[in-house]
N, C-alpha and C positions, 0 to 999 in steps of 0.2 A: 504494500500500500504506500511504502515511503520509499522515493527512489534520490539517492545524490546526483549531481552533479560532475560529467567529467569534464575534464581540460585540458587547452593542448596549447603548447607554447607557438604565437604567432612570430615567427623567426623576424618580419619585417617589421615589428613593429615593438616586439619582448612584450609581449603582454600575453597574457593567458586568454584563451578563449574557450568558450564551452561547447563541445562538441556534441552532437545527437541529441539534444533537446526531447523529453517524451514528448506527445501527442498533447496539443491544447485541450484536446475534446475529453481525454479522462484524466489530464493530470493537471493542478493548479499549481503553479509555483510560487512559493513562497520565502522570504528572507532574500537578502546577497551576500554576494562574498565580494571582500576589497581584495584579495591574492586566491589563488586555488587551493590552500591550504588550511584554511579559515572554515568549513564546515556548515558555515550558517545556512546559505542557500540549500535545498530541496524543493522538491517536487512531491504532491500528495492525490490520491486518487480520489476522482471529485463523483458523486453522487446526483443525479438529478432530484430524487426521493427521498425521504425520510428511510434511514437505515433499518427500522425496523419492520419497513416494506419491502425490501431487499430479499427476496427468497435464497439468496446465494450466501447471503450473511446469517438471516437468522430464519433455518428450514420451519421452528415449530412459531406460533404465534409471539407476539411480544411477550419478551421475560421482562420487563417493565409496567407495574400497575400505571394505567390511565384511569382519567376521569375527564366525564364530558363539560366542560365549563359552560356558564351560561351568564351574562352579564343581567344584574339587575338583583 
């Protein structure tokens, strides 16, 4: 679900660049990194749905008590 970061030294210019970037459509990226050794930056796998709609995540119904709210 958490992927880093790789990097490759741009010879013309000495700077680090990040190579193969995951897919914008399942992964968000989050944090940066000032050098390629700094760790901050990742990538995290993004959800359209509430996780516990997810049949892949959770096969039996929500292990989380809900309650229906109702204003007033």
């Amino acid at each position: 679900m958490i992927i880093m970061p790789k990097y490759k030294l741009d010879q013309r210019l000495q700077v680090d660049r990040e190579i193969d970037p995951p897919s914008k459509t399942l992964y968000i990226g989050l944090g940066w990194d000032e050098h390629s050794g700094q760790g901050r930056k990742h990538y995290r796998q993004f959800y359209n749905d509430e996780l516990e709609n997810d049949k892949e995540i959770f096969p039996r119904p929500s292990p989380f008590e809900s309650y229906e709210l109702r204003k007033g």
